[in-house]
DOTITOR-555640 format. One line per 4 residues: their letters; for each residue x, y, z of N, C-alpha, C, CB. Coordinates in nm, 3 decimals, decimal comma, always signed. Each point is the difference from the previous one (the first is absolute). Glycine has a CB too. Layout:
a	X:Y:Z:X:Y:Z:X:Y:Z:X:Y:Z  ...
***
This chain:
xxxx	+14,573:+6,796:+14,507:+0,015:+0,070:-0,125:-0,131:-0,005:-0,081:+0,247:-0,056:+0,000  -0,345:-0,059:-0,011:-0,083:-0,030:-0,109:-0,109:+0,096:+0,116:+0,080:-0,292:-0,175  -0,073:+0,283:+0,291:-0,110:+0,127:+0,091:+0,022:+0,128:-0,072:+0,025:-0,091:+0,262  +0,071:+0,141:-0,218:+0,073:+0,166:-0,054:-0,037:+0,009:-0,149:+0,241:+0,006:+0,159
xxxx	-0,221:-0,055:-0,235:-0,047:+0,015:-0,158:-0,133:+0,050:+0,002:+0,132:-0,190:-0,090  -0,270:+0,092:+0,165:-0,099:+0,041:-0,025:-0,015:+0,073:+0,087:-0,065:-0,142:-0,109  +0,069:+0,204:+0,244:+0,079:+0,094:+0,045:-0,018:+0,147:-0,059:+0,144:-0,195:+0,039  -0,060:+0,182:-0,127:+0,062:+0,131:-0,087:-0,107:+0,043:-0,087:+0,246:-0,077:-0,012
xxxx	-0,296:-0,034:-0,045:-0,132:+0,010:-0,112:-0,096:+0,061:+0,055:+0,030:-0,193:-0,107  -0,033:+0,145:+0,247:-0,162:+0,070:+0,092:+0,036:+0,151:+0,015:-0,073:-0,226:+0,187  +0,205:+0,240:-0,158:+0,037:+0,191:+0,073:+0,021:+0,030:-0,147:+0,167:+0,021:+0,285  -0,115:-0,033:-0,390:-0,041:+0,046:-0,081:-0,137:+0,061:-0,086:+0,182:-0,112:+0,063
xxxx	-0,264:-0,006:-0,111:-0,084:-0,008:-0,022:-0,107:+0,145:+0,141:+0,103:-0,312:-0,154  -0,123:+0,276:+0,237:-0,056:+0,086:+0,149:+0,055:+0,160:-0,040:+0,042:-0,231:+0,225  +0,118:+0,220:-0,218:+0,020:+0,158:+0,014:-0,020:+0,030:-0,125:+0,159:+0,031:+0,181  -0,146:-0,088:-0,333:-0,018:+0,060:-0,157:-0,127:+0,057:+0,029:+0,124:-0,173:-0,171
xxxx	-0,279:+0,103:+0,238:-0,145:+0,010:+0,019:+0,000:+0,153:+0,067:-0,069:-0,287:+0,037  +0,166:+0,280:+0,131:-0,042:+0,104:+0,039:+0,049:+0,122:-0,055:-0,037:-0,126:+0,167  +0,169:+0,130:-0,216:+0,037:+0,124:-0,067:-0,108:+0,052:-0,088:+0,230:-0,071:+0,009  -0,258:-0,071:-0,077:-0,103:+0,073:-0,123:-0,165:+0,054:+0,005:+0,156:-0,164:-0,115
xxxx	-0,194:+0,133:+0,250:-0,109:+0,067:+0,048:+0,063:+0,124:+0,115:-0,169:-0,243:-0,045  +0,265:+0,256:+0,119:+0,003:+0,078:+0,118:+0,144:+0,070:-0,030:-0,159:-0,162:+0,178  +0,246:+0,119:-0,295:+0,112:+0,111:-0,032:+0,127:-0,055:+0,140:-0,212:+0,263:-0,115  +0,330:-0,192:+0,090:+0,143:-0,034:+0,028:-0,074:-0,046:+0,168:+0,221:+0,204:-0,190
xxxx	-0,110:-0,273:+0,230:-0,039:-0,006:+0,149:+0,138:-0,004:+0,051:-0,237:-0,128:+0,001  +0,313:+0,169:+0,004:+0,115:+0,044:+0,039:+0,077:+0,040:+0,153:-0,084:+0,050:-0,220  -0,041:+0,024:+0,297:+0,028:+0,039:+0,116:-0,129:+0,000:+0,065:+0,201:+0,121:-0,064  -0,217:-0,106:+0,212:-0,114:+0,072:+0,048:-0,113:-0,072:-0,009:+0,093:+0,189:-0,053
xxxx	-0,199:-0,182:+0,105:-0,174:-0,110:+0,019:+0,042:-0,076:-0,153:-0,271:+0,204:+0,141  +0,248:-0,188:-0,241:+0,004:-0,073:-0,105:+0,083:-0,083:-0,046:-0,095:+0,136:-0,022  +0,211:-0,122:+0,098:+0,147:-0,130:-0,007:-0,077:-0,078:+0,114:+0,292:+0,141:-0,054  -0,306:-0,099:+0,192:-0,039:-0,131:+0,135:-0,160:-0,052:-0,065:+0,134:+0,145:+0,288
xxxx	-0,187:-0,110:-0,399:-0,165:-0,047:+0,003:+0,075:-0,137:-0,134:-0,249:+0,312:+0,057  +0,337:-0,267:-0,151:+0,045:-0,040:-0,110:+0,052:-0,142:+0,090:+0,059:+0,252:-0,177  +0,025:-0,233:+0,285:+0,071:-0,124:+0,066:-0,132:-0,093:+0,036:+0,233:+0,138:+0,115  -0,299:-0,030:-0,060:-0,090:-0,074:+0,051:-0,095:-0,100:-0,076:+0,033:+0,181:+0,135
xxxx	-0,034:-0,162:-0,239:-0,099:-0,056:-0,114:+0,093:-0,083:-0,057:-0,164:+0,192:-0,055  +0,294:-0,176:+0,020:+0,093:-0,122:+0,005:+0,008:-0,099:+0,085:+0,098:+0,129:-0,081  -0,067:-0,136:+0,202:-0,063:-0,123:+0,112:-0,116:-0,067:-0,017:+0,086:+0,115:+0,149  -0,170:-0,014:-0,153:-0,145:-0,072:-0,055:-0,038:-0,109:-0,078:-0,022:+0,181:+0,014
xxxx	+0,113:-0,141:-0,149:-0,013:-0,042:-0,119:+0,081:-0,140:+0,005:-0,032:+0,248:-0,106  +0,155:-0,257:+0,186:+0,087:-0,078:+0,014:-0,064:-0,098:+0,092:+0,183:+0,159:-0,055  -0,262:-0,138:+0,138:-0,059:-0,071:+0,107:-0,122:-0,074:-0,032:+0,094:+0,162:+0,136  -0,148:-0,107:-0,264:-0,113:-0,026:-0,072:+0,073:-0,129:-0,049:-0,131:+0,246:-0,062
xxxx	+0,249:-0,242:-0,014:+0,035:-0,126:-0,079:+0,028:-0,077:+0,092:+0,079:+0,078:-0,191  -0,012:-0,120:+0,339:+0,038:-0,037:+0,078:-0,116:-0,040:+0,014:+0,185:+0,096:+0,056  -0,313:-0,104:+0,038:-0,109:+0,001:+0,049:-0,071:-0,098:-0,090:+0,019:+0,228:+0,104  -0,064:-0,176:-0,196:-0,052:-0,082:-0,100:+0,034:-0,100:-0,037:-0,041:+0,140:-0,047
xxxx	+0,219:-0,162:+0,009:+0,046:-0,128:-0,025:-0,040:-0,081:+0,107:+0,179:+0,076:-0,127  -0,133:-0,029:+0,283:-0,002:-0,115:+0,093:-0,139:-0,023:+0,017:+0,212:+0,045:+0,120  -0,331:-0,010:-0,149:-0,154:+0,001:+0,076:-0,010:-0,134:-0,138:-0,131:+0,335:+0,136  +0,146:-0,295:-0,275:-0,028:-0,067:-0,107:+0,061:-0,150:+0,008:-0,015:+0,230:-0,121
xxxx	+0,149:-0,191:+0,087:+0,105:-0,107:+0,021:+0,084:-0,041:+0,087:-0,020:+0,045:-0,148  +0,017:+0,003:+0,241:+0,105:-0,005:+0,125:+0,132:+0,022:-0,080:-0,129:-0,183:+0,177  +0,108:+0,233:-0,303:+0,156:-0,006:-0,044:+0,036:+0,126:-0,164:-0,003:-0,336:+0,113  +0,078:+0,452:-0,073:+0,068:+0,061:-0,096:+0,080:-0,066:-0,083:-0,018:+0,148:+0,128
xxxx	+0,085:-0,073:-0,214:+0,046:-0,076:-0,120:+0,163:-0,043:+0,031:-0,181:+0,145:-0,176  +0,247:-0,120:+0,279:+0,147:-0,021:+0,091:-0,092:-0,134:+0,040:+0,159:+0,279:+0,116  -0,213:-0,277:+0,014:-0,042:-0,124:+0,070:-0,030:-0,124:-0,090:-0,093:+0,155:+0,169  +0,035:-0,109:-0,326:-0,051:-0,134:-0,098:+0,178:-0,038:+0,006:-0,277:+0,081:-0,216
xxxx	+0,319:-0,013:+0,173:+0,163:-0,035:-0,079:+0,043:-0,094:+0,121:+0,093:+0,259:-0,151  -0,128:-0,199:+0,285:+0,093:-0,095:+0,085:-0,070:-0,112:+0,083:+0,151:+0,199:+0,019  -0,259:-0,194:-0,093:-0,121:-0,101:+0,041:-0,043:+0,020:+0,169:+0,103:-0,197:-0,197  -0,146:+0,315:+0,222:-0,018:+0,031:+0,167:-0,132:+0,027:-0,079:+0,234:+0,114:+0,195
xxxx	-0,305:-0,116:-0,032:-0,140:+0,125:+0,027:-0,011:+0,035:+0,108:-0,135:-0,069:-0,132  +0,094:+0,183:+0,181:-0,060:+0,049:+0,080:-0,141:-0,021:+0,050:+0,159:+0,108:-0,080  -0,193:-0,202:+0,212:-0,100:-0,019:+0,020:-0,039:+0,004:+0,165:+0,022:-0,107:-0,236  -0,144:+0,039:+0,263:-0,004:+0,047:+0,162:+0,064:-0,086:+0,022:-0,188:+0,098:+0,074
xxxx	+0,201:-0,056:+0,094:+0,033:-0,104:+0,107:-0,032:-0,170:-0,024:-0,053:+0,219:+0,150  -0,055:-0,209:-0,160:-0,047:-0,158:-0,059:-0,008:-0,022:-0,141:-0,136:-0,022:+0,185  +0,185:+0,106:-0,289:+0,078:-0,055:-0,124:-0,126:+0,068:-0,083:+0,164:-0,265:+0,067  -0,307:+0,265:+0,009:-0,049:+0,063:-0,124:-0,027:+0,177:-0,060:-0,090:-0,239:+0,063
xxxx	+0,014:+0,248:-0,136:+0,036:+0,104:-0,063:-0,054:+0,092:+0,076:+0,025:-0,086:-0,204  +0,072:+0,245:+0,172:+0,039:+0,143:+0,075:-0,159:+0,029:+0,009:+0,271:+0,108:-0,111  -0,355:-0,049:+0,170:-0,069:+0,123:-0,020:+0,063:+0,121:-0,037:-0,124:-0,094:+0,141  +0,016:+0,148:-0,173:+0,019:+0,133:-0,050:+0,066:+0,094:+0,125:-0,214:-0,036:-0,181
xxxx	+0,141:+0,015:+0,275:+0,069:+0,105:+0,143:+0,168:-0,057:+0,039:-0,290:+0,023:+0,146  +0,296:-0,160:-0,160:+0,137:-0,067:+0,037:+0,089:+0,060:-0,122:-0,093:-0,248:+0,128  +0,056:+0,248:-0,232:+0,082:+0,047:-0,105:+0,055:+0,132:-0,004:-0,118:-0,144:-0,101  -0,013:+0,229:+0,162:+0,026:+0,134:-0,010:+0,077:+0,037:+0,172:-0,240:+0,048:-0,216
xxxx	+0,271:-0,087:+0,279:+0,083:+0,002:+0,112:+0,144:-0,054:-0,007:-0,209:-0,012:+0,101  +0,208:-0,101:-0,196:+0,106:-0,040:-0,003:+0,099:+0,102:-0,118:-0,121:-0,251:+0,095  +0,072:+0,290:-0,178:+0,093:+0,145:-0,002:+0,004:+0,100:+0,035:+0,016:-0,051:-0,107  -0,115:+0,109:+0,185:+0,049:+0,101:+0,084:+0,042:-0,048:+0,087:-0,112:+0,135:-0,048
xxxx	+0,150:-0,252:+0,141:+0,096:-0,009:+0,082:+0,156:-0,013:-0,058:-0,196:-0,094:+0,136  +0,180:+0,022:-0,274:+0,141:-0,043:-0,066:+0,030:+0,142:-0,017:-0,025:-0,245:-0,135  -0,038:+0,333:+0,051:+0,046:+0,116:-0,032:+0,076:+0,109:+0,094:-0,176:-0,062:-0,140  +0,112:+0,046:+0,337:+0,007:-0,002:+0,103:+0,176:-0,026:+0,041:-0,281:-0,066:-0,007
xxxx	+0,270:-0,027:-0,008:+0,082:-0,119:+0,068:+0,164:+0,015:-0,080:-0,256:-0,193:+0,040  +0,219:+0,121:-0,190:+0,100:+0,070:-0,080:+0,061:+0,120:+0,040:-0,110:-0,092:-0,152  +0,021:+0,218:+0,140:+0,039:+0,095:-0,049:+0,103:+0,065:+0,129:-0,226:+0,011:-0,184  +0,210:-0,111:+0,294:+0,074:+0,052:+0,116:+0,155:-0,067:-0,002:-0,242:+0,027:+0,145
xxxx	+0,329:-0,022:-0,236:+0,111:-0,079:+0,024:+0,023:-0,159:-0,062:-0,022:+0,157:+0,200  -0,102:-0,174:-0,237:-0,031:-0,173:-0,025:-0,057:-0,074:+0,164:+0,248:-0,023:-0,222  -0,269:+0,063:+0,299:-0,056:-0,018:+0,152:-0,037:-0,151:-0,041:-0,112:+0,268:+0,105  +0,021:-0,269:-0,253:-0,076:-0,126:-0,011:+0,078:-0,103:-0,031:-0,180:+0,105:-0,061
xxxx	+0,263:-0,081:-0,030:+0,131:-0,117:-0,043:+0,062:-0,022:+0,127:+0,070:+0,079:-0,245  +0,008:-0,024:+0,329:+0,063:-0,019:+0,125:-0,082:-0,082:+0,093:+0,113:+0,208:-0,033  -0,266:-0,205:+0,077:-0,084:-0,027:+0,053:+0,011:-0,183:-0,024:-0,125:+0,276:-0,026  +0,070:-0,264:-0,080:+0,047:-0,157:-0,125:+0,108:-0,080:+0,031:-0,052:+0,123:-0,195
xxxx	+0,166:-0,019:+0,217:+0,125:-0,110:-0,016:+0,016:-0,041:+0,178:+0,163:+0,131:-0,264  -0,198:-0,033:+0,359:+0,017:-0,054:+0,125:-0,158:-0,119:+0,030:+0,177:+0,270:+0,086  -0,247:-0,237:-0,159:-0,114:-0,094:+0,003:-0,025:-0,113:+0,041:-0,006:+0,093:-0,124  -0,027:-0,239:+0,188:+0,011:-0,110:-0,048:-0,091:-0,054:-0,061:+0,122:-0,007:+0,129
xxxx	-0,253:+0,095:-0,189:-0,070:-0,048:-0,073:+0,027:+0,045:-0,198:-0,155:-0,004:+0,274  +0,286:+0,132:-0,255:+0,023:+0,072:-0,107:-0,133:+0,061:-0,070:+0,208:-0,145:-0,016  -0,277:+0,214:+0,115:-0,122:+0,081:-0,107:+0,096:+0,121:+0,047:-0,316:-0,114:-0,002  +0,219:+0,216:-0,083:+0,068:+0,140:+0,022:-0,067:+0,054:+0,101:+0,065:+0,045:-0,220
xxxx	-0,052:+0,039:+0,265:-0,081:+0,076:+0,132:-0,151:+0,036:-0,128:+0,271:+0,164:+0,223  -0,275:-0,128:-0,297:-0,115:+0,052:-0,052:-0,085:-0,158:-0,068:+0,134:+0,291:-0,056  -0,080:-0,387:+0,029:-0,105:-0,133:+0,044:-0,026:-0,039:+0,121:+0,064:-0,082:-0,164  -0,005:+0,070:+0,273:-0,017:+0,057:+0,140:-0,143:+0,060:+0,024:+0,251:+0,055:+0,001
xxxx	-0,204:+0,048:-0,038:-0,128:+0,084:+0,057:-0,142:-0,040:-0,078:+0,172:+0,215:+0,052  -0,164:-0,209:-0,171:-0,109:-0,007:-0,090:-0,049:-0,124:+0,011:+0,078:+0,154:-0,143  -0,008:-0,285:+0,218:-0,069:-0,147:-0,050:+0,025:-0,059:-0,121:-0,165:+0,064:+0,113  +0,263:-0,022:-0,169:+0,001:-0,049:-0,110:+0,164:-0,078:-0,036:-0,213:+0,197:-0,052
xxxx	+0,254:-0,285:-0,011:+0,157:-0,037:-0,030:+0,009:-0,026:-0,175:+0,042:-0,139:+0,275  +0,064:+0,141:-0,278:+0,054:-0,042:-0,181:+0,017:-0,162:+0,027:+0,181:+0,252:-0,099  -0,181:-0,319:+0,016:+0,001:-0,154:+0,012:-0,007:+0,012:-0,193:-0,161:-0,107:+0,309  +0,287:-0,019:-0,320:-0,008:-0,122:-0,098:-0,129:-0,023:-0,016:+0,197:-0,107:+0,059
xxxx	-0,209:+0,082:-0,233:-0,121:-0,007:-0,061:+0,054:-0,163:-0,011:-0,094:+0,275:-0,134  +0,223:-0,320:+0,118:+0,056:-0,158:-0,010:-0,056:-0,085:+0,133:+0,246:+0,080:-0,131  -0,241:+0,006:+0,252:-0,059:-0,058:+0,101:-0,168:-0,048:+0,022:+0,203:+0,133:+0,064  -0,235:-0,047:-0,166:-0,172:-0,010:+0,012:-0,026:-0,189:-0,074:-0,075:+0,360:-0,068
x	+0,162:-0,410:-0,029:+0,016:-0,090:-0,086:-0,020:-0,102:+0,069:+0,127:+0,102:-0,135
***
């Protein structure tokens, strides 16, 4: 829930910008470029949190981060793979949650791939 809020602020904020330079986008090249610049934008906050902090403002609340394989911090290329695979992965059914729960390490298929896992910030202690 505390993801989706800021979330909403980014596609807001993004589509108020593009309407107001490029007009309705409704249908046709200018709705798929509009999506497209929404992902972007969304991936931008994603990306950034994990490269900066290994951690968005959901993960502080539940005291996780996102970091490499060996605990330290994302690069920029690991970051930026790890949502386009989540985005990937997700967007197929949840493939990645399912992936997780038959798991025995419980990463998602898209930490999997990227090298990267969520881990307790209590564990680092």
């Amino acid at each position: 829930l505390y993801e989706l809020l800021i979330l909403i602020a980014i596609a807001m904020l993004i589509t108020w910008l593009f309407i107001a330079v490029f007009g309705a986008a409704t249908h046709g090249g200018k709705r798929l470029i509009l999506q497209l610049v929404l992902w972007l934008g969304m991936g931008g906050y994603f990306v950034s949190c994990w490269v900066k902090s290994g951690q968005t403002l959901a993960l502080q609340a539940w005291k996780l981060r996102i970091v490499n394989a060996d605990e330290s911090a994302l690069t920029l290329k690991q970051a930026c793979a790890r949502y386009l695979l989540a985005t990937l992965f997700m967007g197929m059914f949840g493939v990645s949650v399912w992936w997780a729960l038959l798991n025995k390490q419980r990463l998602f298929l898209h930490d999997k791939l990227s090298n990267t896992k969520c881990i307790s910030i209590l564990q680092l202690k």
